[in-house]
C-alpha positions in Angstrom: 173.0 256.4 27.7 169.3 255.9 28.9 168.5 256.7 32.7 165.5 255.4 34.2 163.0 257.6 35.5 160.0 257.7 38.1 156.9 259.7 36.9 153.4 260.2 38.0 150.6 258.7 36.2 148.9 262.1 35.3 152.8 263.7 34.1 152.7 260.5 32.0 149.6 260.4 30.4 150.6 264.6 29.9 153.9 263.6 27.9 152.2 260.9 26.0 149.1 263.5 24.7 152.3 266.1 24.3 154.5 263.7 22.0 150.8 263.1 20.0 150.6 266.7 19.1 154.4 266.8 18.6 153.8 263.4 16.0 150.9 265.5 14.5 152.7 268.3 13.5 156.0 266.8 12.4 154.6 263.3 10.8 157.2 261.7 12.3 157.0 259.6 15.4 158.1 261.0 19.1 159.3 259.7 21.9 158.6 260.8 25.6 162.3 261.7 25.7 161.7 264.3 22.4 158.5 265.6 24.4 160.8 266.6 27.2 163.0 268.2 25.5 160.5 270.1 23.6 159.3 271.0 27.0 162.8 272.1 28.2 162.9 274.2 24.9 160.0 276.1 25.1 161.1 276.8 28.8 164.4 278.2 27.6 163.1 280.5 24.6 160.3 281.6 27.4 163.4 282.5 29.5 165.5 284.0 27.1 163.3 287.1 27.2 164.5 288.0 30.7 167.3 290.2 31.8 170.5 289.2 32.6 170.5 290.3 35.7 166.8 288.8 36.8 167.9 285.4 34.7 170.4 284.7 37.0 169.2 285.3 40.0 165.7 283.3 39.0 168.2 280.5 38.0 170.0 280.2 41.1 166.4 280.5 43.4 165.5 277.6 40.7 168.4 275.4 41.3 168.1 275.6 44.8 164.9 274.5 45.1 165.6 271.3 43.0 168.6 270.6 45.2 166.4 270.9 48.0 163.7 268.7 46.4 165.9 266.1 45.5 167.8 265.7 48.2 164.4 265.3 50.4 163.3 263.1 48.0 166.2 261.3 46.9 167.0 260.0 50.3 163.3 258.3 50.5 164.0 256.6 47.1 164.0 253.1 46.7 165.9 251.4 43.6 163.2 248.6 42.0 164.6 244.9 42.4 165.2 243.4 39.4 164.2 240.0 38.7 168.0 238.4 38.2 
């Protein structure tokens, strides 16, 4: 299932240089999705190296402040019309 989502121009131009290097490397073509998760990867392994005790509570800080950031921003959101 594909979801549509709003970047800015500089975070685009970011993930197309990233899938480039990603390309480079494997030979094989990359999507922005695949440079996103590539991202989300490296985030993890960098994460992995924590505690338990301070991964946890770092998580939950983390997921608060998206909540909080999307549910400011998510109320300001407009859907795009669509030309039907």
């Amino acid at each position: 299932m594909t979801k549509l989502i709003r970047v800015q121009d500089e975070t685009y131009k970011s993930l197309q240089k990233l899938a480039g290097r990603i390309q480079a490397k494997s030979g094989k073509k990359c999507s922005l999705d695949k440079a996103i998760q590539n991202l989300l990867a490296e985030k993890g392994q960098k994460q992995g190296a924590r505690t338990p005790k301070t991964a946890k509570a770092g998580e939950a800080e983390e997921f608060a402040d998206s909540m909080k950031w999307f549910s400011l921003h998510h109320k300001s959101f407009q859907a795009e019309k669509t030309g039907k």
